[in-house]
C-alpha positions in Angstrom: 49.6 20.2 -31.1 49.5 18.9 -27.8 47.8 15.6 -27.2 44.1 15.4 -25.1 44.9 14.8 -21.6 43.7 11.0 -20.8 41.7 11.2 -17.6 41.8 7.5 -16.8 43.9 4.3 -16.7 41.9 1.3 -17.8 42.8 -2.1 -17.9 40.7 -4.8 -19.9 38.4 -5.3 -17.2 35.6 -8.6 -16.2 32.8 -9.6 -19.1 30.5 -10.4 -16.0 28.6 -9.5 -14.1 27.1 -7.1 -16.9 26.8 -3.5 -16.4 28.6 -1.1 -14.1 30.0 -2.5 -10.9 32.3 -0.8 -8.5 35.1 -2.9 -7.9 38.1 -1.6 -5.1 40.7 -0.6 -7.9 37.8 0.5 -10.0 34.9 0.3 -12.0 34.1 -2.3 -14.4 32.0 -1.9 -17.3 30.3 -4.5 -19.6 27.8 -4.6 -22.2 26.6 -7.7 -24.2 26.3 -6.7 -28.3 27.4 -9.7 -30.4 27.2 -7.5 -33.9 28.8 -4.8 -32.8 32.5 -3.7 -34.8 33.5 -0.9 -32.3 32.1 0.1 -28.8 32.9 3.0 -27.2 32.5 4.0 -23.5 31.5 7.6 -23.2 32.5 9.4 -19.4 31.0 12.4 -18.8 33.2 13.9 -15.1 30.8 16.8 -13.7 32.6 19.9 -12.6 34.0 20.4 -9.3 35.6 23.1 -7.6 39.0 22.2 -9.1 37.6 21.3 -12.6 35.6 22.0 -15.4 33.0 19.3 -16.6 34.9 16.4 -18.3 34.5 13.8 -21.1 36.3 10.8 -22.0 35.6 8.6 -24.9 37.4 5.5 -24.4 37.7 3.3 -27.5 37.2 -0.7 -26.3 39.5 -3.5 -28.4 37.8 -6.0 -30.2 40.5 -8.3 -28.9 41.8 -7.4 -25.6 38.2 -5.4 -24.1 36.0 -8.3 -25.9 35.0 -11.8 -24.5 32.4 -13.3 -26.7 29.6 -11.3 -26.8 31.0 -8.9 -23.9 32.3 -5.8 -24.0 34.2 -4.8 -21.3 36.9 -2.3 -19.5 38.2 -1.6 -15.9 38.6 2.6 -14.8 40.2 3.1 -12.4 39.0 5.6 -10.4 37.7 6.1 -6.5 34.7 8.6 -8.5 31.5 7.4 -8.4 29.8 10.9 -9.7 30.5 9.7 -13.2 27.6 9.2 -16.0 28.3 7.1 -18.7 27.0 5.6 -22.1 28.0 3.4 -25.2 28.3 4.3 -28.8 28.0 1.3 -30.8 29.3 1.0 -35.0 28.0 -1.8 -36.4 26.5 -2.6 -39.7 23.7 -1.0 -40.7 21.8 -3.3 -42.7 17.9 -3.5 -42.1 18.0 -6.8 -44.5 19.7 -8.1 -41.6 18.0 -6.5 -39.1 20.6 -4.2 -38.1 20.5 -0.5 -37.5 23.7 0.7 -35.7 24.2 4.2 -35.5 27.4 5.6 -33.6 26.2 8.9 -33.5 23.6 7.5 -30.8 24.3 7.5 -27.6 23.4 4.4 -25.7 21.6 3.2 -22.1 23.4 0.7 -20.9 20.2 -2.0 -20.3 21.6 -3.1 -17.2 22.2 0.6 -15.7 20.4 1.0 -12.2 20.0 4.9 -12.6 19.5 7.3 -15.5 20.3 11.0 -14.8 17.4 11.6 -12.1 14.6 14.1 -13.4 10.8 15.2 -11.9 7.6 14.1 -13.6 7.2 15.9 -16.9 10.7 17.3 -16.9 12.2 16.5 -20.5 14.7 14.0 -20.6 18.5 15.0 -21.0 20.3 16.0 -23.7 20.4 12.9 -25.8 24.1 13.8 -26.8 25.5 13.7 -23.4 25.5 10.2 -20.9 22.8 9.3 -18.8 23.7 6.2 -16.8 24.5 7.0 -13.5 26.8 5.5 -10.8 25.0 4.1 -7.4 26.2 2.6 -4.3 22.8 0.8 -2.6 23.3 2.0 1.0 20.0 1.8 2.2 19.6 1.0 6.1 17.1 -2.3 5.9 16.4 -2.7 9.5 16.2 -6.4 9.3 13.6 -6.2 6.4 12.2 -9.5 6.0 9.8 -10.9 2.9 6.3 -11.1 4.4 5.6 -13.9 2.2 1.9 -14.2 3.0 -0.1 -17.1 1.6 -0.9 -16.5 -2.1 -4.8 -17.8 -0.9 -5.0 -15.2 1.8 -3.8 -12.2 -0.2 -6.2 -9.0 -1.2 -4.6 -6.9 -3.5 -4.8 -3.6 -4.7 -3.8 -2.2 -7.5 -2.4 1.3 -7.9 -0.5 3.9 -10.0 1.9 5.9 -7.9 1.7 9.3 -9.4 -2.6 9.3 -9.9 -3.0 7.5 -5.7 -2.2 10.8 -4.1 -2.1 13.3 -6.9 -4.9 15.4 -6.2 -5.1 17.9 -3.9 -7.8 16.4 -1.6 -5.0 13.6 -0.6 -3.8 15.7 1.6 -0.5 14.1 1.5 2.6 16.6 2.1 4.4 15.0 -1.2 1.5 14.5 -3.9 2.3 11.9 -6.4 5.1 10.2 -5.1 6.4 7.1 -3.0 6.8 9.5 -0.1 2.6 9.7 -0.5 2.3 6.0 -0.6 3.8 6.1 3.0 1.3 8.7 3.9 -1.7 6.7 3.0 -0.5 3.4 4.8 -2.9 4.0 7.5 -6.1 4.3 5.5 -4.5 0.7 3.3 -4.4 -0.5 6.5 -7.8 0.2 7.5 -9.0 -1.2 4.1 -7.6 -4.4 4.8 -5.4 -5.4 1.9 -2.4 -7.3 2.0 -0.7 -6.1 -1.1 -0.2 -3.2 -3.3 0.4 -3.9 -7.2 2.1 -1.2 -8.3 1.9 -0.2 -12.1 4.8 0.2 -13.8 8.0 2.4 -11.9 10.7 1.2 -14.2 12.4 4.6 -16.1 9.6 5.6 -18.9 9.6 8.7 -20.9 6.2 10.4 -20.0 6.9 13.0 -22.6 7.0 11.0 -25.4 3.1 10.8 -26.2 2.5 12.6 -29.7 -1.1 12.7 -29.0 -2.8 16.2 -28.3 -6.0 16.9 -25.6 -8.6 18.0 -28.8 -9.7 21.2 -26.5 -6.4 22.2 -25.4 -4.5 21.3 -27.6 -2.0 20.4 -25.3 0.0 17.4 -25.7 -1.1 14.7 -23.4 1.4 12.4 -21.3 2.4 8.6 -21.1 0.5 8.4 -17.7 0.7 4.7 -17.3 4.0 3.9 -18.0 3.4 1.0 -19.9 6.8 1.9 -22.2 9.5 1.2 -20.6 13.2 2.3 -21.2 14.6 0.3 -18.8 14.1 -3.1 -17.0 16.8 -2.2 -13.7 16.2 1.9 -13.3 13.5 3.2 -11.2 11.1 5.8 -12.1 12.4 8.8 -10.7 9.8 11.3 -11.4 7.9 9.3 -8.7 9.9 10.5 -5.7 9.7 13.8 -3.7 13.3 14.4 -3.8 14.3 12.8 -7.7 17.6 12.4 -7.0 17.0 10.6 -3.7 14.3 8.0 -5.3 16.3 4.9 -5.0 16.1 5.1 -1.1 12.5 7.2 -1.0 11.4 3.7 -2.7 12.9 1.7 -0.4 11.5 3.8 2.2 8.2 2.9 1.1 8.9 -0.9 1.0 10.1 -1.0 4.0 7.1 0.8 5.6 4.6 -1.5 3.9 6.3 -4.1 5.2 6.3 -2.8 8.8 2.7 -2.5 8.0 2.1 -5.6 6.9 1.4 -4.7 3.3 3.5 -6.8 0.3 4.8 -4.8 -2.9 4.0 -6.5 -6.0 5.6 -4.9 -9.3 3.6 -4.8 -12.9 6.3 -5.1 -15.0 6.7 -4.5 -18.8 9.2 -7.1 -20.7 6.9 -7.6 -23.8 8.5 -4.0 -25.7 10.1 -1.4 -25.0 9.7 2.4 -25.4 12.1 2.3 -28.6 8.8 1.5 -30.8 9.0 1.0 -34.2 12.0 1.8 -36.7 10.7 5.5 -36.5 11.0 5.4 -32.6 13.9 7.0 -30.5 16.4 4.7 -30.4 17.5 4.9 -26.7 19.4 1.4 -26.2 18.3 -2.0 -26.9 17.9 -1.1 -30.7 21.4 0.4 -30.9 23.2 -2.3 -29.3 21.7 -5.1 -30.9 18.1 -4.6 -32.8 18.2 -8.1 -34.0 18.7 -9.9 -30.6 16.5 -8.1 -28.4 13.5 -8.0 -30.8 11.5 -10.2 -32.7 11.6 -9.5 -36.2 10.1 -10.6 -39.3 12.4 -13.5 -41.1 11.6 -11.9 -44.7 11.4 -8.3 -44.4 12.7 -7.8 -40.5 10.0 -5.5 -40.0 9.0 -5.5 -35.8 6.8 -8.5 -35.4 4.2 -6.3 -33.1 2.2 -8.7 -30.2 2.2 -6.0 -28.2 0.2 -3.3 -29.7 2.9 -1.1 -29.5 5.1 -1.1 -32.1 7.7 -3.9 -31.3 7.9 -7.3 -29.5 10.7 -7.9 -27.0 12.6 -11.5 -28.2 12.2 -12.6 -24.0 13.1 -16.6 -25.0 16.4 -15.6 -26.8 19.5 -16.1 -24.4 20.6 -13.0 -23.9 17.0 -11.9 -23.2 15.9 -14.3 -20.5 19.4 -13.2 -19.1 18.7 -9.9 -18.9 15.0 -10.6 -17.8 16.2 -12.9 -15.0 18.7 -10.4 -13.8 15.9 -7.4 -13.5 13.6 -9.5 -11.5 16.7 -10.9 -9.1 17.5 -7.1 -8.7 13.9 -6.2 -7.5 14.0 -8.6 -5.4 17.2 -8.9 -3.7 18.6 -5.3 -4.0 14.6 -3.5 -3.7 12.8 -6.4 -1.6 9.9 -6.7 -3.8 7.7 -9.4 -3.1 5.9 -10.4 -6.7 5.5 -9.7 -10.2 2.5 -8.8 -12.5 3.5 -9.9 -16.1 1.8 -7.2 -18.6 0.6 -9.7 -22.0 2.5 -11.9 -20.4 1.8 -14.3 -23.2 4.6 -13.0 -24.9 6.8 -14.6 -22.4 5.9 -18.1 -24.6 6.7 -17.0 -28.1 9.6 -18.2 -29.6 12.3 -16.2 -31.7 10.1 -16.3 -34.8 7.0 -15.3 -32.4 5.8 -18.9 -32.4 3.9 -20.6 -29.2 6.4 -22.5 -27.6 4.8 -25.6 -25.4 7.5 -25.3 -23.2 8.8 -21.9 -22.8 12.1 -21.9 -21.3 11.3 -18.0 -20.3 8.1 -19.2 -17.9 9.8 -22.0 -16.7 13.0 -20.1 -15.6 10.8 -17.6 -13.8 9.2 -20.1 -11.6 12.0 -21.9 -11.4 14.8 -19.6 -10.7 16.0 -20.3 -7.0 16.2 -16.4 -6.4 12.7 -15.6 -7.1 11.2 -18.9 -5.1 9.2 -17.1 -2.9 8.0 -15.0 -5.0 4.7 -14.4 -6.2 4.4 -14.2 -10.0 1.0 -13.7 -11.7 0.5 -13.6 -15.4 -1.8 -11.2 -17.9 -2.1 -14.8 -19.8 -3.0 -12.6 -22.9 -1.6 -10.6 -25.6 -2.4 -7.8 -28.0 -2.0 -10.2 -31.2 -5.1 -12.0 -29.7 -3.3 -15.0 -28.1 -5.9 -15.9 -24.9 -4.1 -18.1 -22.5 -6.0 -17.5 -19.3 -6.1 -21.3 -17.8 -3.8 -22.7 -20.0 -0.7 -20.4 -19.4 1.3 -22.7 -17.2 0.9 -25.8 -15.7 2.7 -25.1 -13.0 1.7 -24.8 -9.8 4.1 -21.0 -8.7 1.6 -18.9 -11.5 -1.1 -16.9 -10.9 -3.4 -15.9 -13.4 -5.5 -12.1 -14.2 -8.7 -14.5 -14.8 -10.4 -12.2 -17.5 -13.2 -14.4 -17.4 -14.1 -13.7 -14.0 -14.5 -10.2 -14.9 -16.4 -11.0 -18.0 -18.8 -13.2 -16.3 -19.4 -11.3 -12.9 -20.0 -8.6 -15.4 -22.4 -10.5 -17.4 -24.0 -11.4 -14.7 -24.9 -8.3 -13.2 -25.8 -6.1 -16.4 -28.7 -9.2 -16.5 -27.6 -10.9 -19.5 -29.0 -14.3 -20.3 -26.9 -17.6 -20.5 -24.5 -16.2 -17.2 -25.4 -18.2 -14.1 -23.5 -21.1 -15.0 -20.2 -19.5 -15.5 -20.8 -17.3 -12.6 -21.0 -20.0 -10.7 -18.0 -21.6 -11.8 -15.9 -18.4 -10.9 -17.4 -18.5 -8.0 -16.3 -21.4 -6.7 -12.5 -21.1 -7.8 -12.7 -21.7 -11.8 -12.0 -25.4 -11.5 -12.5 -25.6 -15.4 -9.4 -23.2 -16.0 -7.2 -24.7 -12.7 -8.5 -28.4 -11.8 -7.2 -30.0 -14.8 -3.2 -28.2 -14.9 -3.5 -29.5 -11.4 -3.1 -26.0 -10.0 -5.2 -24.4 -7.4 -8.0 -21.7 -6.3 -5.9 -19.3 -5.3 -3.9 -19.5 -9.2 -7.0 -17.3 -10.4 -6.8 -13.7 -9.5 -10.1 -12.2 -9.5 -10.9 -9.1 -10.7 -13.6 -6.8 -12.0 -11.8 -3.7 -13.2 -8.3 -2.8 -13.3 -6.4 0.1 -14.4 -7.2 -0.7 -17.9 -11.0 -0.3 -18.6 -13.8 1.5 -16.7 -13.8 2.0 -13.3 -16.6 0.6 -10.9 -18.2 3.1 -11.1 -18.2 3.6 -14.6 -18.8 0.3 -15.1 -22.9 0.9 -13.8 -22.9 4.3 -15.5 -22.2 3.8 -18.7 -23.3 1.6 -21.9 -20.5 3.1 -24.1 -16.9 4.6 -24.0 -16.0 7.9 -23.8 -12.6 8.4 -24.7 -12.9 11.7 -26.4 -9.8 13.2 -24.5 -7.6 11.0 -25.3 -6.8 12.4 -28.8 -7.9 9.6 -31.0 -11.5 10.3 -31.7 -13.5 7.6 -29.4 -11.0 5.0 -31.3 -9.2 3.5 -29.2 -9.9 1.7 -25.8 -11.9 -1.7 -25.7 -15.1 -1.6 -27.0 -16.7 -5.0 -25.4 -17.2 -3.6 -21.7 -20.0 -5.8 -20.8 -21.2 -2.8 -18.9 -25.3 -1.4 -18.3 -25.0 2.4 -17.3 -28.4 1.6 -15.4 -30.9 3.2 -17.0 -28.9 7.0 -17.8 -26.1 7.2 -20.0 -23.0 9.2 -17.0 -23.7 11.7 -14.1 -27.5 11.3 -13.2 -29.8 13.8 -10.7 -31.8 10.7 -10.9 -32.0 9.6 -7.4 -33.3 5.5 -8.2 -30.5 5.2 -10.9 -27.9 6.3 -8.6 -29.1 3.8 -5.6 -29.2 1.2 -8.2 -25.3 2.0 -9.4 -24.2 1.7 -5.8 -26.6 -1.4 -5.3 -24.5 -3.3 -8.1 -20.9 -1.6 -7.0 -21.8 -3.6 -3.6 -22.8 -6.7 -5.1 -19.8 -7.1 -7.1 -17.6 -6.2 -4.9 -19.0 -8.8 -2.5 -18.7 -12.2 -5.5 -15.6 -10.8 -6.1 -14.6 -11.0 -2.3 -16.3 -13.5 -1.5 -15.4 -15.9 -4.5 -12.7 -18.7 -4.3 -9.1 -17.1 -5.6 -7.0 -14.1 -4.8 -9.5 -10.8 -5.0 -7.8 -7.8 -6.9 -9.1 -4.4 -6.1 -8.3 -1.4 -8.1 -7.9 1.8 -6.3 -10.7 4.3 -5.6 -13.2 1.6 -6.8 -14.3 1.8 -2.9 -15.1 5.2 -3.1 -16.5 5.0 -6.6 -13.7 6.8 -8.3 -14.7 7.8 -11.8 -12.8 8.4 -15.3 -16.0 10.0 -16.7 -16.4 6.7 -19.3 -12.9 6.7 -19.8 -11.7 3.1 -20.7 -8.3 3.6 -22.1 -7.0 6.3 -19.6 -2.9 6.0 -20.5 -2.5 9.6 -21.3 -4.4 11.4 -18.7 -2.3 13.4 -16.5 -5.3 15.1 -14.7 -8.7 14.2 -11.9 -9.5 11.0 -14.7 -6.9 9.3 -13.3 -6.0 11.2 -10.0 -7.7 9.8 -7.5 -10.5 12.2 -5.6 -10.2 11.6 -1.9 -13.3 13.6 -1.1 -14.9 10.7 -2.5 -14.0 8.5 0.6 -15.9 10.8 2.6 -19.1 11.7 0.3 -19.3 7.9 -0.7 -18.3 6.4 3.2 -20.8 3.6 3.0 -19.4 2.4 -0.3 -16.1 2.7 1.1 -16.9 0.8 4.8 -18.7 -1.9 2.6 -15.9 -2.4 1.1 -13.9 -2.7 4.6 -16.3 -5.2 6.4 -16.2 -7.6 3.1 -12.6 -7.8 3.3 -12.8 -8.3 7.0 -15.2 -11.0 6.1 -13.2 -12.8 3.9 -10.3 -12.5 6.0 -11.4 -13.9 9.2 -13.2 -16.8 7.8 -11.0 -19.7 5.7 -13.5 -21.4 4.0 -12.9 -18.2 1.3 -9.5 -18.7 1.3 -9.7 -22.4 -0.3 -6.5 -23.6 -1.1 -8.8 -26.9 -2.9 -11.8 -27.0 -5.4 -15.2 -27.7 -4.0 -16.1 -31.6 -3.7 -19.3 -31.9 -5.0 -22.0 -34.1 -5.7 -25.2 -34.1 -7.5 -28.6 -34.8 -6.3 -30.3 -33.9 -3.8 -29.8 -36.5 -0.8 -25.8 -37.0 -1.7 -25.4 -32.5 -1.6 -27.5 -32.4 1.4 -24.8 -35.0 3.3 -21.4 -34.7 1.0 -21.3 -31.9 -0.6 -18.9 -28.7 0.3 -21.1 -26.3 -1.8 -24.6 -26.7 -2.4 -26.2 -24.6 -5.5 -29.9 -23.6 -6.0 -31.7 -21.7 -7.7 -35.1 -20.0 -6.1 -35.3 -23.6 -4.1 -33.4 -25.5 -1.6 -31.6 -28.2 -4.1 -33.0 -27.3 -7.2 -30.8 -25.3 -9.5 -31.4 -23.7 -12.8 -28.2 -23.3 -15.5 -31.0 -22.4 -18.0 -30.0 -19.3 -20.0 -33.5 -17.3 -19.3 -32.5 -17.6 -15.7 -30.8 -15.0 -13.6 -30.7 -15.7 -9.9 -28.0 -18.6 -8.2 -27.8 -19.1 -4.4 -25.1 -21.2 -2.5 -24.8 -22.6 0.8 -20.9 -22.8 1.6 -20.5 -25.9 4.0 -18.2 -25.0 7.5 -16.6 -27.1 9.6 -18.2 -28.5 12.8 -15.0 -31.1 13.8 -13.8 -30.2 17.4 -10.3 -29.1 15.4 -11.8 -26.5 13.0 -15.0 -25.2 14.0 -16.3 -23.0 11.0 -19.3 -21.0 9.9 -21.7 -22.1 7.2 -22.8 -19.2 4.7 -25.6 -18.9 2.6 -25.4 -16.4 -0.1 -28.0 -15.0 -2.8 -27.5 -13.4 -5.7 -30.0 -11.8 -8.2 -29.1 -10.7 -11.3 -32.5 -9.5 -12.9 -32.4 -6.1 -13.9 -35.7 -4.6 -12.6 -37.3 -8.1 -11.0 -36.8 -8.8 -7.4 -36.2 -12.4 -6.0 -37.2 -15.3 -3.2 -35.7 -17.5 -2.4 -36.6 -20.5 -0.1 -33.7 -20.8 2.5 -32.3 -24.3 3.1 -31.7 -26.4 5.6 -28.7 -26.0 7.8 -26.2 -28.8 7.0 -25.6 -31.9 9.4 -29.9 -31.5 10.7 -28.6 -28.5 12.7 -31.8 -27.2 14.3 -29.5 -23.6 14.4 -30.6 -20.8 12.4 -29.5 -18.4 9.7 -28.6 -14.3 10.6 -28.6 -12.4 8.0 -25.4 -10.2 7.9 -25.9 -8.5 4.2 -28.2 -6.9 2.1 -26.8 -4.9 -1.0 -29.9 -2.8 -1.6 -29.9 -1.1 1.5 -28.0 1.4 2.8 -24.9 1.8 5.4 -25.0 1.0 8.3 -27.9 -1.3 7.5 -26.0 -3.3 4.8 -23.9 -4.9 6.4 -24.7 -5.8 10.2 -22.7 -7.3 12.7 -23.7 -10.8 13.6 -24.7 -10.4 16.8 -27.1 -7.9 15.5 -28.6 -9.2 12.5 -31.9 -10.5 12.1 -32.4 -14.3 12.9 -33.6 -16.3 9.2 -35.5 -19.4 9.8 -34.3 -22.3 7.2 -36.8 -23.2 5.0 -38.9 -19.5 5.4 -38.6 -16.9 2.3 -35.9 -14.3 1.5 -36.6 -11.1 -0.4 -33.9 -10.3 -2.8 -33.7 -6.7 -4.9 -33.2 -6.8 -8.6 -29.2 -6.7 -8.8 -28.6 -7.1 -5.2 -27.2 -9.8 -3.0 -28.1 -11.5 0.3 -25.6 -13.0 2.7 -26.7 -15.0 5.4 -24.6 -17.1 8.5 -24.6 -19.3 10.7 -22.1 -19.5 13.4 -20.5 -22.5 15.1 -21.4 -22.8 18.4 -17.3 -22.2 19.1 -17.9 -18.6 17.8 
């Protein structure tokens, strides 16, 4: 019996750098797995025109392929069309926390590209390898890191597939990074400076098991929030799937030419593996008991994530690998920042402890790679650890501030007990930042994001209404802090409707006009809705595709939105990169203070909880070096009551006056006015303010 024909000479190869690297005499492979008692590196040659479709299973020697933990081998070989994948024998011990399996074969964690596939396309034949080879040849022009101020950001947060999805995008590639590049003009035009991208790391949107309860159809892993990879990009995202490593560098580099940052949400709290009765796709295989955190006694998953297993991010190997992904993004894929999803997680230990020093956060904000890089935290997780404030004291994270939502949301459903706290957000959440000596601009505001009701929704509707989803109304959030405004969803009820768009206006304008980093989620402008969806991960469909006719039928929402960001933009005194100084009492805020609350009356405020109106004056600068505006803003938060307010006096004795540039209750174009056109507002004379609307009022510096 002849021998198999061996298609490559090897030599023993480099333990680092981990993963596949092309080397001139050939390839080097390397995978970390310290239990391991065999690895072997599967090659899977495609046909050519001189021969058939090839495998090679090359068997690596615990002595001469192994350094340490690292498994390694040299090919040599000029292909680069090669796919390749690990099978791993080990014990198999779940006392121990091991479940090797060497009928599996393995992703290599560190691969760059799985075999490329569209969106909704089943995944490959779980028998043959998947890892592909790549060469980044992408032309950069000169690509540069923006690396705008942290305090003059507006971002906007999107998920690639649902942004252009729908036919009324009219983009020539719906759903993908090519359609980003497409809508640059109308970001543009809205004035952000960053796009937060959910996650476009390799998922498996196939692997839902729950079913639409009409259809019956199986519903998808929309979000993305499952992650089978840290390195490999989603390629059901791109026009042309096997092209998406350079369609997404396309799109970077166009934002960037457009002045637009890339921020990444990335997932390192599980992985799509899941539970014990997951698929085991790679880090399970190759080393269950390093990569997760398991119980001590029974090494069952220790779940903080909600999702079936907790990634072990302070072990070694893990912050490694972690540190690795994020270098990648940055250096390879010029990303400019990082969205943490339950990013508490980052700060358990190997047990799943609170660590008070994480080594994880600290190597994040302090690796020299990642300096200039923005890094924000979801300072939460699912096992109920709430670190917003408290997550780090340093200086380099940014924070989701939950309770900004929670209390501009309060606020305007007309809760009691909510003007003090708003107020606090307001003005930067000093009781959160002040006191870890961190800044404004740490708190990234918000009101809705991908993961709760829209805008929209949020006015329209009391209760849930998840139905869709599969799970009978159980899942999603059920503390929305939400007032549907008097109808429970759609409404022919003219009043309700104005009063919806009345309240989408004056949250949109705290949140732009608060102290931190505002954080728009996309089609809130237009009033996107998810129909009362507030857990919409497994909605392919119009819930979470994004209706463009919208931005026409709701244009005043939309150019609202557009002349607040403007606002904010061209005037630094909301861009603080300090806290307020202020003092109490009448004469001292009239002369020192930088922010001056009141209630109904000039200098007399009311943190009662029966009271729901605050006003502000925001002190500019009048030195001959930074001439700035003074703003007076009023807010209303009564449900059905309208408001006056007494104006104050302009700071300093000015004997100028107030022009009132913004009125939530009215409609465009009369909303918002330009300041050469609005109405002159004597200090001391009365204001009118509409139940659950907002005033703004200015007064320019007579550089302007």
């Amino acid at each position: 019996m002849s021998k198999k024909k061996i298609l490559f000479t090897t030599s023993k190869g480099f333990a680092l750098p981990a993963g596949c690297t092309i080397f001139s005499e050939g390839i080097n492979f390397s995978i970390f797995s310290r239990h391991a008692e065999a690895v072997t590196l599967v090659i899977d040659l495609p046909a050519t025109s001189k021969a058939p479709r090839q495998q090679e299973r090359i068997s690596l020697h615990p002595k001469i392929n192994r350094t340490g933990d690292l498994w390694h081998i040299l090919i040599k070989t000029d292909r680069e069309d090669l796919r390749y994948g690990y099978r791993i024998t080990g014990p198999t011990a779940k006392a121990k926390g091991l479940v090797y399996d060497n009928q599996l074969l393995l992703l290599d964690p560190e691969s760059h590209v799985h075999i490329p596939r569209a969106w909704g396309e089943q995944t490959a034949d779980q028998d043959l390898p998947r890892c592909e080879i790549i060469k980044h040849n992408f032309d950069w022009q000169d690509d540069r890191p923006l690396n705008i101020p942290l305090e003059k950001s507006i971002i906007y947060e999107l998920h690639v597939r649902g942004f252009t999805c729908h036919p009324s995008s009219q983009v020539s590639h719906p759903g993908t990074y090519q359609g980003i590049i497409e809508k640059i003009p109308y970001l543009q035009e809205l004035g952000i400076t960053a796009v937060e991208l959910m996650p476009v790391t390799e998922f498996d949107e196939n692997d839902n098991v729950f079913r639409n309860p009409a259809s019956g159809k199986l519903l998808k892993n929309f979000w993305g929030y499952n992650p089978v990879s840290f390195f490999a990009l989603k390629s059901g995202y791109a026009a042309d799937p096997h092209q998406h490593i350079n369609e997404f560098k396309a799109m970077v580099l166009a934002l960037h030419q457009a002045g637009i940052e890339v921020i990444l949400d990335m997932v390192f709290n599980h992985t799509g593996e899941g539970g014990y009765a997951g698929t085991t796709s790679s880090f399970r295989g190759i080393d269950n008991s390093i990569y997760y955190l398991l119980d001590t006694a029974t090494k069952e998953y220790l779940n903080f994530s909600g999702c079936g297993n907790t990634m072990n991010c302070n072990h070694p190997v893990v912050r490694e690998l972690i540190r690795d992904a994020l270098r990648y993004w940055v250096m390879e894929m010029h990303i400019d920042g990082f969205r943490f999803d339950l990013a508490s997680i980052l700060g358990r230990d190997t047990s799943g402890h609170l660590l008070a020093n994480p080594p994880m956060i600290e190597m994040i904000a302090e690796d020299p790679v990642l300096r200039d890089t923005k890094i924000i935290a979801e300072a939460w997780d699912a096992a109920g650890l709430y670190q917003v404030g408290t997550f780090s004291t340093d200086a380099r994270w940014a924070e989701w501030n939950g309770m900004f939502r929670d209390d501009v949301r309060a606020f305007m459903a007309g809760l009691d007990n909510t003007v003090g706290n708003l107020a606090t957000r307001i003005a930067g959440s000093s009781d959160l930042y002040l006191s870890s000596s961190r800044h404004p601009f740490n708190s990234i505001n918000f009101i809705t994001s991908h993961d709760g009701f829209t805008l929209y929704d949020l006015v329209s509707f009391n209760e849930k209404h998840n139905e869709e989803n599969g799970e009978d109304n159980r899942d999603g959030d059920n503390h929305n802090i939400s007032w549907n405004s008097g109808a429970e969803g759609l409404t022919s009820n003219k009043k309700i409707e104005a009063l919806r768009f009345r309240r989408m206006r004056s949250m949109a304008l705290i949140m732009l006009l608060s102290q931190g980093v505002p954080m728009i989620s996309a089609g809130d402008e237009f009033a996107h809705s998810k129909k009362g969806n507030n857990n919409s991960w497994c909605q392919d469909n119009n819930i979470n595709w994004l209706n463009w006719d919208l931005a026409e039928k709701n244009k005043g929402l939309l150019r609202f939105f557009k002349q607040c960001i403007d606002l904010r933009k061209n005037h630094s005194i909301f861009q603080r990169t300090s806290f307020f100084q202020h003092l109490e009492g009448k004469q001292s805020a009239e002369s020192h203070s930088e922010i001056i609350w009141q209630s109904l009356t000039p200098f007399e405020q009311d943190w009662s909880a029966e009271c729901h109106t605050l006003a502000f004056l925001i002190k500019g600068s009048r030195t001959d070096s930074n001439r700035s505006d003074h703003f007076f803003i009023m807010l209303n938060g009564n449900r059905k009551q309208e408001a006056i307010f007494t104006l104050p006096p302009l700071p300093d004795n000015s004997k100028e006056s107030w022009y009132q540039i913004i009125d939530t209750s009215l409609d465009a174009p009369y909303n918002f006015v330009p300041l050469q056109q609005a109405p002159e507002r004597i200090p001391k004379t009365r204001v009118k303010v509409q139940a659950m609307g907002a005033v703004v009022l200015q007064s320019p510096s007579s550089a302007t």
